[in-house]
Each structure stands twice: as C-alpha cells, then as structure tokens.
C-alpha positions, -999 to 999 in steps of 0.1 A, spaced: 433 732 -159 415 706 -135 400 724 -110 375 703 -89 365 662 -92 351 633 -80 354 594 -83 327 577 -72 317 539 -69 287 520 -54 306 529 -20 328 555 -20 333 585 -33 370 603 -36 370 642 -41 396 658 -53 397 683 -27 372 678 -1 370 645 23 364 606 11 330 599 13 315 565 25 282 547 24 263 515 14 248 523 -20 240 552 -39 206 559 -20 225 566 13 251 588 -9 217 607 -18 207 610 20 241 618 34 241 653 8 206 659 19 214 662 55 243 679 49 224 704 25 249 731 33 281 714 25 270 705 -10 260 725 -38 220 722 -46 209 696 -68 174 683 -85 174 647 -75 129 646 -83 142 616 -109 170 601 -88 142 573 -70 135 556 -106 169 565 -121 191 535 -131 230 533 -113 241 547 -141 224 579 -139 224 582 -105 267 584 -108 262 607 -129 237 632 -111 254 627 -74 286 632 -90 277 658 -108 269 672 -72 302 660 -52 322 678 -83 307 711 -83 306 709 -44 350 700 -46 352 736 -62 355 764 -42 334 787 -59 302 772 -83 280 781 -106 262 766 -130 260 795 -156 288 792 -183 292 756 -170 291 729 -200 290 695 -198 308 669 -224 300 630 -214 332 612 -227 331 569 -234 325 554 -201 302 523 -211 275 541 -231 239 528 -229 243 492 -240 246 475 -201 215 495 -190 195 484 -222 205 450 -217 194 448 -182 156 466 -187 152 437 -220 164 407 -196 143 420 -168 114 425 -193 118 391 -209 111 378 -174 87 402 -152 70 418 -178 59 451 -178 41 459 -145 69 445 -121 108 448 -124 124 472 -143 93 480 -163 86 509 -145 115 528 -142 135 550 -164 165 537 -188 191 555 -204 182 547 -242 209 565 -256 246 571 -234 241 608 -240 211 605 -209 231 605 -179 252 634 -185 218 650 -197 207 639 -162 239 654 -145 230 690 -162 195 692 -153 206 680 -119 229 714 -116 207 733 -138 239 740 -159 236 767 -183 262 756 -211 259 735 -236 260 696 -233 271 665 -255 283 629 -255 315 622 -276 329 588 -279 365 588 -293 394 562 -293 406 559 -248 437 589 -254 427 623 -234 445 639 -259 418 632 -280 391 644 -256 416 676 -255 409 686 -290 369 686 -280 377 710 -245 399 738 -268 370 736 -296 346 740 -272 363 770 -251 375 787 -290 338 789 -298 320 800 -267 337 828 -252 310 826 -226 321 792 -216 339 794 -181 343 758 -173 336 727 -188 328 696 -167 338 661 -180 320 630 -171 331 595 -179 305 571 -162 305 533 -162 282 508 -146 294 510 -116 319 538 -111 323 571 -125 348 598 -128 330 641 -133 361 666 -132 361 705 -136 381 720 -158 387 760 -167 403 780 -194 436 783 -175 465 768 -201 476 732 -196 465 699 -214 446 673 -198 474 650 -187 479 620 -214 456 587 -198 431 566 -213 402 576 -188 394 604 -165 400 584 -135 440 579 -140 435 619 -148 415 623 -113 442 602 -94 476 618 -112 459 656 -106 451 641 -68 487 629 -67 498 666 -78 480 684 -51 492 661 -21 522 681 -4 
C-alpha cells in the first residue's frame, strides 16, 4: 500500500500529501528544506554541491518522500531504484564536456553516476536507510516491479517499508510503500502510480 510520495522536476515538486513545492532549480529546493529544517525529515546533502541533476532528484526526493509520511524512519526502510533513464545521459554529458574542457574545468571535477544504481545509492545514504538497496530494470508494467516488492517483503520479515524510486534526467518519481495488502496499481512508471494514488486520496 502507497503510503507517502513525491514527484519532483527542475521546478516543482508535488507530494502526495503535504503542499506543492516551488523553486528555480534544484539548489533553491535544497535551501528551502534547510530553512525549514523542522518540516522535513533530516537528510545528508555533504555531496549534493558536486552531485549531478540526477542525483540530486534522487537525494531531495528521497527527503520530500519520507517527509510526506506521517511517521519516518529509516530503519527497516529499503530502497529499490526502478528504470528511469539509468546512467547513460549523465555519462554522456561528463565524455562531451570532457572532450571539450578537459579535465580541470567543466564537469571534470564533479561526481557522475557511472552505474544507474548510484542515485538511489545516494538517496539511501542521504536518509541513512537501514534496509537493503538495489537497481532493477524490467520491461515499463508495475506489475512487474510488483513481483520485486512481495519477494523483497517474503524474505525480510524485518522490512517495514520499501521506497521506490524511478529517476530521470530531469524529473523523478520516490513513493513509500508498506506491507498492507494491495498491488501497485497497473502503469508503466511510478509517476501515473503517484498521480492515480493522488487522485484516490482527493475527496
């Protein structure tokens, strides 16, 4: 059962519970939960200055998500990152801006996601979850990514909840669900699952 969620872009950022956040860019997201320290739930942002868009979705939203629930904590929490655009645009990007700065300018000095598995990595040391995490890429059908969630709670009885994070250039969709009965609804990505469970809970 969904129980908490965000989608975020460049911009915005939609909770599934708590109020629609807006800013210009992902650094002012950053400095709008800092001064608001006690609205959010505490996060380790020490990487977030040299992190690439992608990661920084994927630690902020990993924030906004655990902040939507009503009660958090990170112990029994695991994490499964699920398609989104894997590592390939950020790659691409650090080789192009290589190719053309070189190492001591441009993108040469910060950090890249080599493998798509990094961001979600990023999202659980941001929370300091203590459950396991992975990245699985399977054909777009929730159903699919429904067979990972009920493996996953089966075999860890000391699983509580298990955060799903689909993240893209630039968007990304994190969503909390718990061992309550009911399938993920049947979508190709986590956000048509955010906006159908957002649908659900408007009176």
């Amino acid at each position: 059962m969904i129980t908490a969620g965000v989608c975020l872009t460049l911009q915005q950022a939609v909770c599934l519970r708590r109020e629609t956040l807006a800013y210009d860019g992902l650094g002012e997201l950053k400095k709008l939960i800092v001064a608001a320290a006690d609205r959010f739930v505490p996060g380790d942002l020490e990487d977030f200055r040299r992190a690439c868009d992608m990661v920084r979705l994927a630690q902020l939203g990993a924030i906004l998500a655990a902040s939507d629930r009503r009660t958090w904590s990170p112990a029994g929490t695991a994490l499964i990152g699920w398609n989104g655009c894997g590592c390939t645009p950020a790659n691409q990007a650090y080789w192009d801006d290589y190719q053309q700065h070189g190492r001591e300018t441009g993108r040469g000095m910060f950090f890249v996601p080599t493998l798509p598995s990094i961001p979600v990595c990023e999202a659980a040391i941001t929370l300091h979850l203590q459950g396991p995490v992975c990245y699985i890429r399977t054909p777009p059908q929730t159903r699919k990514l429904q067979e990972h969630l009920d493996d996953l709670f089966s075999d860890d009885a000391t699983i509580r909840q298990i955060m799903l994070a689909e993240i893209h250039v630039d968007h990304a969709c994190l969503l909390l669900c718990d061992r309550q009965p009911g399938p993920l609804p049947d979508h190709n990505d986590l956000t048509a699952v955010f906006w159908q469970a957002k649908k659900d809970l408007t009176p």
